[in-house]
N, C-alpha and C positions, 0 to 999 in steps of 0.2 A: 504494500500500500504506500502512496508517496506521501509526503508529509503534507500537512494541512489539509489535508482532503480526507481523515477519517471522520468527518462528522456531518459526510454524506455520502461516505460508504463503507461497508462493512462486511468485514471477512467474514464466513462460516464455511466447515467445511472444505470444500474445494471450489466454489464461489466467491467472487466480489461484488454483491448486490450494487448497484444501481440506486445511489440515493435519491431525496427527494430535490433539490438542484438541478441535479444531471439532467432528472429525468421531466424537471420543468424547462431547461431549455430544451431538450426534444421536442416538447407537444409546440413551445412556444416558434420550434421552426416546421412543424407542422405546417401546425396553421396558417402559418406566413404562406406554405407552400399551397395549400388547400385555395386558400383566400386570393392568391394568384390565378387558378383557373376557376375558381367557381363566381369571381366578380364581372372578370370578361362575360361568362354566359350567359348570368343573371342581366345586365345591360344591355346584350342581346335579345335576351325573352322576354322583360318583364320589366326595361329601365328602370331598374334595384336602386338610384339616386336619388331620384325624386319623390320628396317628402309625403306627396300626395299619392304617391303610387305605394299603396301597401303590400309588401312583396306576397303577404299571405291571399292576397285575391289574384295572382297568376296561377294557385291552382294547385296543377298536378308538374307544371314548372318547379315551380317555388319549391317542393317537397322533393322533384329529384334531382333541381342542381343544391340545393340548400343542405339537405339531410342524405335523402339516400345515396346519389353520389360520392360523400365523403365519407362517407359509414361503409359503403362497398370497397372503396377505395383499402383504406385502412384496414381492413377485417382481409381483404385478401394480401396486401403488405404482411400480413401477422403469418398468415397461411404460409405463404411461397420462400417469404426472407425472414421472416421471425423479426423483425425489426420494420419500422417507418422510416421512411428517410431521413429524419428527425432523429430516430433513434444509431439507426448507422453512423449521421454524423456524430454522434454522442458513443458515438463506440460501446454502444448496448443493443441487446440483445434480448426478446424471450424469451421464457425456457418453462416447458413442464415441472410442476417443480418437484412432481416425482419422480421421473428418468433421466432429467436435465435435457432430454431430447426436444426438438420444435414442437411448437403448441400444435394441438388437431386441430380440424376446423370446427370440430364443435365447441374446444375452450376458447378458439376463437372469437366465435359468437357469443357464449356466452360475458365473456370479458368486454365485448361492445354494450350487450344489451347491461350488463353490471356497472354500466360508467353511471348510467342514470340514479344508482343506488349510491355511489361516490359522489355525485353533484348533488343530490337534491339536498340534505342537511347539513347545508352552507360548506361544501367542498370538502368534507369531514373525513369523507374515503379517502381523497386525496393527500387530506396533511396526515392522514394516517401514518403515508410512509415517511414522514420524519420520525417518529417514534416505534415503527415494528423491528424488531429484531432481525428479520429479513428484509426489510424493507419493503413489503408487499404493502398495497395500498386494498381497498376491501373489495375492486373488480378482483385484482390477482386472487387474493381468497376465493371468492365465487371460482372463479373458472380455472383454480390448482396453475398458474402460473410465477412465475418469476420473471423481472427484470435485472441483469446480470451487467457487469461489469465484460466487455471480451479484452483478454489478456494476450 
């Protein structure tokens, strides 16, 4: 472990978990990356700028450049590369956290649909992982994953 970086992450085992830092500049380069193609399209479909345009009345637009586009996106990122781009650049990783091997598709999806259970009690799952011992946030618990340090 290098110095000054034990108090966002932390050894066990034959892992170096993924702190809560790391693992917030990943999503936060995400998004950045998400919000590069999904604003183009939205201003195509549905002019997403204009205050009077509520993006929620484009539809069936609005729901699959908004949500389901980035939730597929992401969920098959998890599937094929076990990481987001976000998380590559972060040099992290998922991992089952029973075989250490790449998440199924099914903890996949459950790990998407478990963000809602992290976000809804003011981001609770989320600051989780500055205090678990593994550092797993309460999606990771739902769908038996880990975010891992690659060495």
């Amino acid at each position: 472990m290098e110095i000054g970086h034990h108090t966002s992450e932390t050894t066990i085992n034959q892992w170096k978990y993924a702190g809560f830092w790391v693992r917030l500049t990943a999503v936060l380069v995400d998004m950045i990356l998400i919000l590069l193609i999904t604003i183009p399209l939205a201003l195509l479909t549905y002019d997403y700028i204009l205050p009077e345009n509520d993006p929620t009345n484009a539809g069936i637009a609005w729901l699959l450049i908004d949500w389901i586009l980035p939730s597929l996106c992401i969920t098959l990122f998890w599937i094929y590369k076990a990481a987001t781009p976000g998380k590559t650049a972060m040099k992290t990783q998922i991992i089952d956290a029973k075989t250490g091997g790449k998440p199924s598709s099914r903890q996949a999806v459950i790990r998407l649909l478990a963000y809602t259970a992290s976000f809804l009690p003011l981001f609770m799952g989320f600051l989780w992982i500055a205090i678990d011992k593994r550092k797993q946030g309460w999606h990771d618990k739902l769908a038996g994953t880990l975010v891992i340090r690659n060495q």
